[in-house]
N, CA, C and O atoms as CSV, one atom per row, in Angstrom:
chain,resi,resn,atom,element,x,y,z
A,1,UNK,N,N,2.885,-116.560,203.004
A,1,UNK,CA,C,2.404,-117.838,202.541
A,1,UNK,C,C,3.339,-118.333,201.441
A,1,UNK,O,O,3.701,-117.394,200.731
A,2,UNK,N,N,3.840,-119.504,201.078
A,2,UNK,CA,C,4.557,-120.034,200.229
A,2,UNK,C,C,3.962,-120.642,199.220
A,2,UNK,O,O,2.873,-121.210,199.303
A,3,UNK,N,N,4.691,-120.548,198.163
A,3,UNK,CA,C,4.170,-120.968,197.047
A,3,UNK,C,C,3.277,-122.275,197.067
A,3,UNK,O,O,2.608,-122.244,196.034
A,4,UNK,N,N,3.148,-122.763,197.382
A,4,UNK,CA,C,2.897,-124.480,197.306
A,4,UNK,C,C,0.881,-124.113,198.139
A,4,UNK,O,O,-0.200,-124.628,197.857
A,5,UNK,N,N,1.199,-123.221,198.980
A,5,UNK,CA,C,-0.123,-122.754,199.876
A,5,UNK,C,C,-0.838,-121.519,198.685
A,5,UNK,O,O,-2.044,-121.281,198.736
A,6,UNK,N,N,-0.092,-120.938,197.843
A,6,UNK,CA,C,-0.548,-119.884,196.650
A,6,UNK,C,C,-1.690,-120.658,195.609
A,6,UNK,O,O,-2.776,-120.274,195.175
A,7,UNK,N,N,-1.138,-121.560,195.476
A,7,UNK,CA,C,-1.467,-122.492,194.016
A,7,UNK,C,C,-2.913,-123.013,194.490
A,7,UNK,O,O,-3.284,-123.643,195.480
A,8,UNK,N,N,-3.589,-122.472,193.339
A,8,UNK,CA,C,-4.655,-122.693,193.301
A,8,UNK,C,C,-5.189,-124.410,192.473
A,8,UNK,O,O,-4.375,-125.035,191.793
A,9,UNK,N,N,-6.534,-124.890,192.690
A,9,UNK,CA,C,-6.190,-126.423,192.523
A,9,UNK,C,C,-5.947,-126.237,191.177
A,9,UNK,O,O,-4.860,-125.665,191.257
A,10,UNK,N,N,-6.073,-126.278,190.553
A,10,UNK,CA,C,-5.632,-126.199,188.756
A,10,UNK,C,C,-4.404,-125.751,188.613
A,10,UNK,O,O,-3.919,-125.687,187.484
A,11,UNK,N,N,-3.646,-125.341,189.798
A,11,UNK,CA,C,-2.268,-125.219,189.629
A,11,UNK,C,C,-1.153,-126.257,190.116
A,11,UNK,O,O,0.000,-126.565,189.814
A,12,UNK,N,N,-2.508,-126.764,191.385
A,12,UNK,CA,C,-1.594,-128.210,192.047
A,12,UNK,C,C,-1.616,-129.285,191.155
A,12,UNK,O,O,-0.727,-130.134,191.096
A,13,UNK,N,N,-2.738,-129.260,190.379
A,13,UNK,CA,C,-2.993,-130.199,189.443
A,13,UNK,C,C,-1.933,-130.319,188.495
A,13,UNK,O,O,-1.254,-131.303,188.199
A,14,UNK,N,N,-1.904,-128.853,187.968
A,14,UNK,CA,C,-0.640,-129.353,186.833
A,14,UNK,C,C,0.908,-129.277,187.051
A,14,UNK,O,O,1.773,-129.555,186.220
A,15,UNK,N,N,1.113,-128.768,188.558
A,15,UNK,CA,C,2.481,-129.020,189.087
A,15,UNK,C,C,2.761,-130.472,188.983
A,15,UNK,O,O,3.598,-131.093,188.327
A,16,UNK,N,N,1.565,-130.955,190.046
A,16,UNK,CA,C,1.453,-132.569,190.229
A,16,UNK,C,C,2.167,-133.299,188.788
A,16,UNK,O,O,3.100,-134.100,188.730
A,17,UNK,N,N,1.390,-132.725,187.733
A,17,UNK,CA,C,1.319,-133.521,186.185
A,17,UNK,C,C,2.799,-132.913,185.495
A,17,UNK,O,O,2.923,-133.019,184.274
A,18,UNK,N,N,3.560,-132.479,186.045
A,18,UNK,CA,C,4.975,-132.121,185.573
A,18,UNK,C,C,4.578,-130.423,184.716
A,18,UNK,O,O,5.395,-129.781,184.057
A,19,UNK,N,N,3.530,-130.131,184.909
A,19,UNK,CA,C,3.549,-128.626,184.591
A,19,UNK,C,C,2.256,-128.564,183.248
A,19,UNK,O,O,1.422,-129.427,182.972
A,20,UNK,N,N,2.427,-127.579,182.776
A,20,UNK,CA,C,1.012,-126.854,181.649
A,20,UNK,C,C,1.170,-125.505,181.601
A,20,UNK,O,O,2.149,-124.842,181.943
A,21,UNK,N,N,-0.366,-124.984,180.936
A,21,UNK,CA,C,0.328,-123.773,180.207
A,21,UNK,C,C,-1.506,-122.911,180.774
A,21,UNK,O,O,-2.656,-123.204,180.450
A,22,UNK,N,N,-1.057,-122.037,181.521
A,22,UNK,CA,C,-2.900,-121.103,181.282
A,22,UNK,C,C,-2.361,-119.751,180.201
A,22,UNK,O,O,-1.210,-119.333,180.074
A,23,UNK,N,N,-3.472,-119.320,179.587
A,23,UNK,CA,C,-3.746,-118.153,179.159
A,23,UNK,C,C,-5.136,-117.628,179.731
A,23,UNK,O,O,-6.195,-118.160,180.062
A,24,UNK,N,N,-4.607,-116.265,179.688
A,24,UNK,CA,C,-6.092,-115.340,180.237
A,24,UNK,C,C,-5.676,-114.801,178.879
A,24,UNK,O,O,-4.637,-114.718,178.224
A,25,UNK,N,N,-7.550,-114.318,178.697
A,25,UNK,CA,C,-7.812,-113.022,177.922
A,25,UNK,C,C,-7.926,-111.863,178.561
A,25,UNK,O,O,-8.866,-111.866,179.355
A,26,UNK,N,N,-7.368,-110.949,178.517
A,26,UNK,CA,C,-7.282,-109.790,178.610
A,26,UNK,C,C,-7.907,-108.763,177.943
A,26,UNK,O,O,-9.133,-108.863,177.978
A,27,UNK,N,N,-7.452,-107.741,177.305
A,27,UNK,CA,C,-7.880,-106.835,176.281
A,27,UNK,C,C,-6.830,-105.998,175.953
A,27,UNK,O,O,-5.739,-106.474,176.268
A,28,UNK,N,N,-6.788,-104.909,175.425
A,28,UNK,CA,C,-5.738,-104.154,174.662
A,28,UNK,C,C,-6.561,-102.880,175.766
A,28,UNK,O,O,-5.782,-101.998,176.128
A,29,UNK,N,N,-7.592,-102.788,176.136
A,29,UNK,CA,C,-8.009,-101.986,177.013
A,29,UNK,C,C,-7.150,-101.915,178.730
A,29,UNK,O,O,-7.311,-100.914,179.429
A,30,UNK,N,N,-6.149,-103.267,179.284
A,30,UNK,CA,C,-5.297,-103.056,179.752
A,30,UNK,C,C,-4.260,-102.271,179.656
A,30,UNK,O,O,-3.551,-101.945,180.608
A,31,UNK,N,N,-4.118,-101.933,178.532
A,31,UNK,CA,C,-2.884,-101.061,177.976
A,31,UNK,C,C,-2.947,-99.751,177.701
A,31,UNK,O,O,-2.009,-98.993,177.952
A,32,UNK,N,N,-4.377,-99.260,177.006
A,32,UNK,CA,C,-4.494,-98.361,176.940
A,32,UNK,C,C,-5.796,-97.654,176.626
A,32,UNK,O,O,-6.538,-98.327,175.909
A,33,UNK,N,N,-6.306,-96.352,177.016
A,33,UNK,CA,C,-7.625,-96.036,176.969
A,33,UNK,C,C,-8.337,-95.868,176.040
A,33,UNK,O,O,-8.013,-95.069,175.161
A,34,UNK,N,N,-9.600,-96.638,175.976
A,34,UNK,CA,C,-10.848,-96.349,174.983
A,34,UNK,C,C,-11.788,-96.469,175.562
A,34,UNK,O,O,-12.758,-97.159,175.251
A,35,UNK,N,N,-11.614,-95.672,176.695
A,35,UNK,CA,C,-13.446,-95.453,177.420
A,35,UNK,C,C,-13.812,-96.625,178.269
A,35,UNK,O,O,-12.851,-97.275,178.679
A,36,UNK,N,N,-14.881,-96.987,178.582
A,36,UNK,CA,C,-14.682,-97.575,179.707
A,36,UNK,C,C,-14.644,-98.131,180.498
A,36,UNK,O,O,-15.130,-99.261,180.467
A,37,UNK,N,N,-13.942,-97.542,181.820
A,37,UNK,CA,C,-12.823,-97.145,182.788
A,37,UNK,C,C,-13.289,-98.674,183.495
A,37,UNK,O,O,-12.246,-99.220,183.854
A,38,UNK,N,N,-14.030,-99.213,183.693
A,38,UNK,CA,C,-14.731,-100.178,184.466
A,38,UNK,C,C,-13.867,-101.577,184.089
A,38,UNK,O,O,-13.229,-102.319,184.835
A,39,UNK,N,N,-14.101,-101.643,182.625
A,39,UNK,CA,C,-13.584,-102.812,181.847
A,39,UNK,C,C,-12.376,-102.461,181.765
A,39,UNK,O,O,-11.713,-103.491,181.645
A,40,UNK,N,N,-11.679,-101.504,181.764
A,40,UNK,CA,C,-10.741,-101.509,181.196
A,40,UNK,C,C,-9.821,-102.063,182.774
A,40,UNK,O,O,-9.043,-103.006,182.916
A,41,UNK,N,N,-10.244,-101.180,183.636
A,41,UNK,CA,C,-9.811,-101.860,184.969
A,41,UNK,C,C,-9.684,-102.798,185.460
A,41,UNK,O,O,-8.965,-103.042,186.430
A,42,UNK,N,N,-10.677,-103.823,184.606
A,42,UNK,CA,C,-10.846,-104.995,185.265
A,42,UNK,C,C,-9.576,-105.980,184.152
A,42,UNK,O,O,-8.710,-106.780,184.505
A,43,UNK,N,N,-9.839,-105.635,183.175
A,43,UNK,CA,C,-8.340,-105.813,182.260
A,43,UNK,C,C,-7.247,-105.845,182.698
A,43,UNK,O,O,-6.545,-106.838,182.891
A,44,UNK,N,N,-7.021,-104.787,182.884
A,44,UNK,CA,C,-5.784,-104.765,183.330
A,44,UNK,C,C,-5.422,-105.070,185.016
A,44,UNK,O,O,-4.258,-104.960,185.398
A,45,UNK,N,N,-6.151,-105.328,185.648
A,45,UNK,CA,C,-6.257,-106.197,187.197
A,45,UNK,C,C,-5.693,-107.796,186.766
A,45,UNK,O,O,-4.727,-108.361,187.278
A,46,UNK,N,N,-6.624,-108.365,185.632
A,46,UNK,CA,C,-6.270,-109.374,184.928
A,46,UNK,C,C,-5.133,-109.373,184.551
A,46,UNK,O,O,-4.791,-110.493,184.930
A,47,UNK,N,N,-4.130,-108.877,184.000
A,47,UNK,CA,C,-2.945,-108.543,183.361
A,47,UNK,C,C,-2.047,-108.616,184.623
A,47,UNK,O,O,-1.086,-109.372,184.764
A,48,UNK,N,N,-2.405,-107.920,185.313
A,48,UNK,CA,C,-1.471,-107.692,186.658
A,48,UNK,C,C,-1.295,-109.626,187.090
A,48,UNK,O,O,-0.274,-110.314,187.072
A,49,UNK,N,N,-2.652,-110.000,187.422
A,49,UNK,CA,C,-2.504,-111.218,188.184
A,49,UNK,C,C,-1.626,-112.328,187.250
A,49,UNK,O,O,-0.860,-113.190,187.682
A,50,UNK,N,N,-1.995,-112.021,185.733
A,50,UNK,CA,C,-1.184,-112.906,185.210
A,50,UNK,C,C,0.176,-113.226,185.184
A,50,UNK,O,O,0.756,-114.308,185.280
A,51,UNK,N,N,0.697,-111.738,184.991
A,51,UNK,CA,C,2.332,-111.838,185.462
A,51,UNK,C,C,2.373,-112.171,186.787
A,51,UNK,O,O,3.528,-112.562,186.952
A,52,UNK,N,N,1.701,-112.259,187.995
A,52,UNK,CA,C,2.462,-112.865,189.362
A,52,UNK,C,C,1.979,-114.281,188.832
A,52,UNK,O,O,2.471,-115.372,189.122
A,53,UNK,N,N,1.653,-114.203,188.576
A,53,UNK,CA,C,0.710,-116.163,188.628
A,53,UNK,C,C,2.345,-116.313,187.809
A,53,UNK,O,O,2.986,-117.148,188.446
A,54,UNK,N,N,3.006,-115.875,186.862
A,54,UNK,CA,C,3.707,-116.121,185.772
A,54,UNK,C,C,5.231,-116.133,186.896
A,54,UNK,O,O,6.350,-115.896,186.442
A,55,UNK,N,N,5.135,-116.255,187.461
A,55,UNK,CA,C,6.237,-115.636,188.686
A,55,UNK,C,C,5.853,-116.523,189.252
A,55,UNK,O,O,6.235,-117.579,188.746
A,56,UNK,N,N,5.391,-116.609,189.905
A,56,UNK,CA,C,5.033,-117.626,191.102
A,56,UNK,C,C,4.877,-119.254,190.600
A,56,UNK,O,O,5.623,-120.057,191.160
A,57,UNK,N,N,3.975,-119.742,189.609
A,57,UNK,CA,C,4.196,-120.975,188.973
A,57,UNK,C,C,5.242,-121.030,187.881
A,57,UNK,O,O,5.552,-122.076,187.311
A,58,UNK,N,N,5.846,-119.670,187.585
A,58,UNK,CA,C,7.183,-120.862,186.643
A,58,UNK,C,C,7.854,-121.724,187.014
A,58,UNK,O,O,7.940,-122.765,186.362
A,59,UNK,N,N,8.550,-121.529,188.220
A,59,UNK,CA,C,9.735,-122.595,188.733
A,59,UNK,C,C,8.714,-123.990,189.097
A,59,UNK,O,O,9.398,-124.929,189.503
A,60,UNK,N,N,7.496,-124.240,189.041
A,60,UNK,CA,C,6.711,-125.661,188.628
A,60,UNK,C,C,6.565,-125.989,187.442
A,60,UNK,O,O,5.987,-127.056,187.236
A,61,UNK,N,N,7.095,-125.088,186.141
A,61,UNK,CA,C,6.781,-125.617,184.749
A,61,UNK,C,C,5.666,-125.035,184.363
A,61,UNK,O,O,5.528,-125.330,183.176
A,62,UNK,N,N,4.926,-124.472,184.659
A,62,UNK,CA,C,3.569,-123.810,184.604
A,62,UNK,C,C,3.556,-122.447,183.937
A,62,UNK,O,O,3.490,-121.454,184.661
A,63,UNK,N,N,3.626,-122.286,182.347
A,63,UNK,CA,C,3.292,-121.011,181.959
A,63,UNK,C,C,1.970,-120.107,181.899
A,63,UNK,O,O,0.853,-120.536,181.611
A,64,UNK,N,N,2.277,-118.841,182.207
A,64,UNK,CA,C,1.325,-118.427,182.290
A,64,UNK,C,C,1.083,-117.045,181.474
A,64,UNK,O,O,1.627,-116.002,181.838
A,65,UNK,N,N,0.256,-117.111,180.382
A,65,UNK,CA,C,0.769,-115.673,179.506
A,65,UNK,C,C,-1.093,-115.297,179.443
A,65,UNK,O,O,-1.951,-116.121,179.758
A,66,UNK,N,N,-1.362,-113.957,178.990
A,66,UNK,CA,C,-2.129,-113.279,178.690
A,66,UNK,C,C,-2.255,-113.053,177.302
A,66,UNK,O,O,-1.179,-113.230,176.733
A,67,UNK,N,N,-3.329,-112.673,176.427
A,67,UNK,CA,C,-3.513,-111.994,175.161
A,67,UNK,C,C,-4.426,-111.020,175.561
A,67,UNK,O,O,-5.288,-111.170,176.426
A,68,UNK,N,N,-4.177,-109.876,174.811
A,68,UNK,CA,C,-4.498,-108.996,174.727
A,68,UNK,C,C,-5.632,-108.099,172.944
A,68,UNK,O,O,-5.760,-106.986,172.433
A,69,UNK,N,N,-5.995,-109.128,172.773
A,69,UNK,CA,C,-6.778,-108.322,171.624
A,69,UNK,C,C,-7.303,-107.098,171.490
A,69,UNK,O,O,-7.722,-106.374,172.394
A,70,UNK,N,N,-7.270,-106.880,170.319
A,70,UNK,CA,C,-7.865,-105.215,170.719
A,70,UNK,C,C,-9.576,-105.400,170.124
A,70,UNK,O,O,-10.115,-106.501,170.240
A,71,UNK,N,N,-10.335,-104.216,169.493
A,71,UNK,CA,C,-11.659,-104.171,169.054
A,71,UNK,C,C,-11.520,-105.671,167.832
A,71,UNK,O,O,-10.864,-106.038,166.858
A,72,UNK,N,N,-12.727,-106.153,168.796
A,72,UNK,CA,C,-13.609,-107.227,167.636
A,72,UNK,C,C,-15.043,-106.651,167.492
A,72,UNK,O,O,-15.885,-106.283,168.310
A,73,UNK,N,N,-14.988,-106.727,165.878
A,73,UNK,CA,C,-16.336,-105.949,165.307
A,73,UNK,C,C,-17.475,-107.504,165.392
A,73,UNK,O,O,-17.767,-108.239,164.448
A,74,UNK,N,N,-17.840,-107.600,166.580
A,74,UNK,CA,C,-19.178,-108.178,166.937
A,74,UNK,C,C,-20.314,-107.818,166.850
A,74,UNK,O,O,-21.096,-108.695,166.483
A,75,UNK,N,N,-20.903,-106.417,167.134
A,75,UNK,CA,C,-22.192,-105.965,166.031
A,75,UNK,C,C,-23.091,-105.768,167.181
A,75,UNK,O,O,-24.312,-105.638,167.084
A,76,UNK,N,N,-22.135,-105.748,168.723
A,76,UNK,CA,C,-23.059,-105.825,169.640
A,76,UNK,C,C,-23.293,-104.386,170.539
A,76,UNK,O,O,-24.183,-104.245,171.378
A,77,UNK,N,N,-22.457,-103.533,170.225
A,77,UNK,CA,C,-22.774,-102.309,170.789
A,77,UNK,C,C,-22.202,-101.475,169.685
A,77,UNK,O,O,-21.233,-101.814,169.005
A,78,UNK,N,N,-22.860,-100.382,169.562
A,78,UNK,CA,C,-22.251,-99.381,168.349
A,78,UNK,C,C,-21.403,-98.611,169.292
A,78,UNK,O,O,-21.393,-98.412,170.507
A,79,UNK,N,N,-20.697,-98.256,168.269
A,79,UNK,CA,C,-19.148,-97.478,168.223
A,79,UNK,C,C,-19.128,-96.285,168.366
A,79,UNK,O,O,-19.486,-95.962,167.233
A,80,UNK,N,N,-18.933,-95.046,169.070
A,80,UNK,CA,C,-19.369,-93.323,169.051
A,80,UNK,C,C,-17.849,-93.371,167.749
A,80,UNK,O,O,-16.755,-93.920,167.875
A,81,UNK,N,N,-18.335,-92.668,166.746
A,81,UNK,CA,C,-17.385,-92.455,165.491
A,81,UNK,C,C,-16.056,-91.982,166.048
A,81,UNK,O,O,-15.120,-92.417,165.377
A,82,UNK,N,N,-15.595,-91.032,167.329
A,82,UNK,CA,C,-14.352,-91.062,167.720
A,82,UNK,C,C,-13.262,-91.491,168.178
A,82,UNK,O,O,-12.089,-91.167,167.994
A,83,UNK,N,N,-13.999,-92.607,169.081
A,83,UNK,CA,C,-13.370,-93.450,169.430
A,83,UNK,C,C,-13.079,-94.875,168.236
A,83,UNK,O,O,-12.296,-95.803,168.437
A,84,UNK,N,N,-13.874,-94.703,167.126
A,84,UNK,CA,C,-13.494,-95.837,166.125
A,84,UNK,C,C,-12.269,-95.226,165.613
A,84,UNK,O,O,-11.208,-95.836,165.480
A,85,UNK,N,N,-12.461,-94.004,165.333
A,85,UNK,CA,C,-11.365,-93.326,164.312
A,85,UNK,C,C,-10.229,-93.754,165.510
A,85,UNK,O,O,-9.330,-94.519,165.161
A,86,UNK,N,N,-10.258,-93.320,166.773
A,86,UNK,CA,C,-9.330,-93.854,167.330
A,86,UNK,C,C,-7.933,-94.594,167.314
A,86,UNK,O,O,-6.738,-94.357,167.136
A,87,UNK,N,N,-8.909,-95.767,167.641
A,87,UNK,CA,C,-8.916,-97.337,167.914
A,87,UNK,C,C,-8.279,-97.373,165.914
A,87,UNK,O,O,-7.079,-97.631,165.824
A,88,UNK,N,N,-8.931,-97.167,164.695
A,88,UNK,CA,C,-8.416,-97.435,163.730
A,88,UNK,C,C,-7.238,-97.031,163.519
A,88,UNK,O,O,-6.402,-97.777,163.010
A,89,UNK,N,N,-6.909,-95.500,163.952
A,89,UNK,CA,C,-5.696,-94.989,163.612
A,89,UNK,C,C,-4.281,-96.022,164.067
A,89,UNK,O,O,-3.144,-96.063,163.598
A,90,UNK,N,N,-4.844,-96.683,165.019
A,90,UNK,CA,C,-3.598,-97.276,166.325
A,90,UNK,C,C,-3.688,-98.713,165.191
A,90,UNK,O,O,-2.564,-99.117,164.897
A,91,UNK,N,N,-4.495,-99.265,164.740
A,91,UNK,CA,C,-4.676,-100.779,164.452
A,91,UNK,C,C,-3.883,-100.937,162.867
A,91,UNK,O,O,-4.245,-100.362,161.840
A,92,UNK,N,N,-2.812,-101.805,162.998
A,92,UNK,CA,C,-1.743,-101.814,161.272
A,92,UNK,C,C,-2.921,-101.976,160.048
A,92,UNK,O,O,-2.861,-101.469,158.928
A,93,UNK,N,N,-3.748,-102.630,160.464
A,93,UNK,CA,C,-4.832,-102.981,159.321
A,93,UNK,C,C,-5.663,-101.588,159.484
A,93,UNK,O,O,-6.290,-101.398,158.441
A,94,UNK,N,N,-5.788,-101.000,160.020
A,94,UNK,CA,C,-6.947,-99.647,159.422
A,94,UNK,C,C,-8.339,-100.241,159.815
A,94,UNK,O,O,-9.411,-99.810,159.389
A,95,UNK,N,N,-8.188,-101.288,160.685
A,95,UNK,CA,C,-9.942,-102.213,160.584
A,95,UNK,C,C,-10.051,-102.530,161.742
A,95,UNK,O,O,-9.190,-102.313,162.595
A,96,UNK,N,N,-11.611,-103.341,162.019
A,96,UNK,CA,C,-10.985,-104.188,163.461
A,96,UNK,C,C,-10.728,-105.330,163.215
A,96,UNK,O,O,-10.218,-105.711,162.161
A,97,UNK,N,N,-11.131,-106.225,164.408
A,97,UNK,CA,C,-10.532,-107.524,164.318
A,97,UNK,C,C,-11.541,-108.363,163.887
A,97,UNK,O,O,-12.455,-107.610,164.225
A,98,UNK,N,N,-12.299,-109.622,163.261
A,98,UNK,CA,C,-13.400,-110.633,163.002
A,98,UNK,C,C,-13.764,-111.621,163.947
A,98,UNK,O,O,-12.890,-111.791,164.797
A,99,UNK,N,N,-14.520,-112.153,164.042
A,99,UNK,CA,C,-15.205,-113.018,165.471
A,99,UNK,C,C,-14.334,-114.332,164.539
A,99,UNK,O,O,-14.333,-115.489,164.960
């Protein structure tokens, strides 16, 4: 299938419009393990599609990048203390991230 049959409508749209920019969120759980395996999979599935999407719509002008954040202290599931120590050891600030 060729590119032009790939592009999804929000991609014909902004070919059409001389090009644009998507970001996905991702996680830092694409990259590397903190338990789990479910999310983290689905992360990094996300990650994967972004670089072809990033391949496939550049030559229309169409960027396409991912972020990857790591732990945001949202208050919505508690933390097993090993995996914080973790996750802190790896993070430059010693903390997590703020909503």
């Amino acid at each position: 299938m060729g590119v032009d049959q790939d592009l999804v409508a929000a991609g014909r749209l902004m070919r059409d419009s001389g090009g644009g920019a998507i970001v996905n969120v991702a996680s830092v759980n694409a990259l590397m393990t903190f338990g789990n395996p479910a999310y983290s999979a689905a992360k990094a599935g996300l990650l994967s599609l972004t670089k072809n999407m990033a391949v496939e719509y550049g030559e229309h002008n169409i960027r396409v990048n991912a972020i990857c954040p790591g732990w945001i202290k949202t208050g919505t599931e508690p933390i097993p203390a090993e995996r914080l120590k973790l996750a802190l050891d790896l993070y430059p600030l010693n903390r997590p991230g703020r909503p």
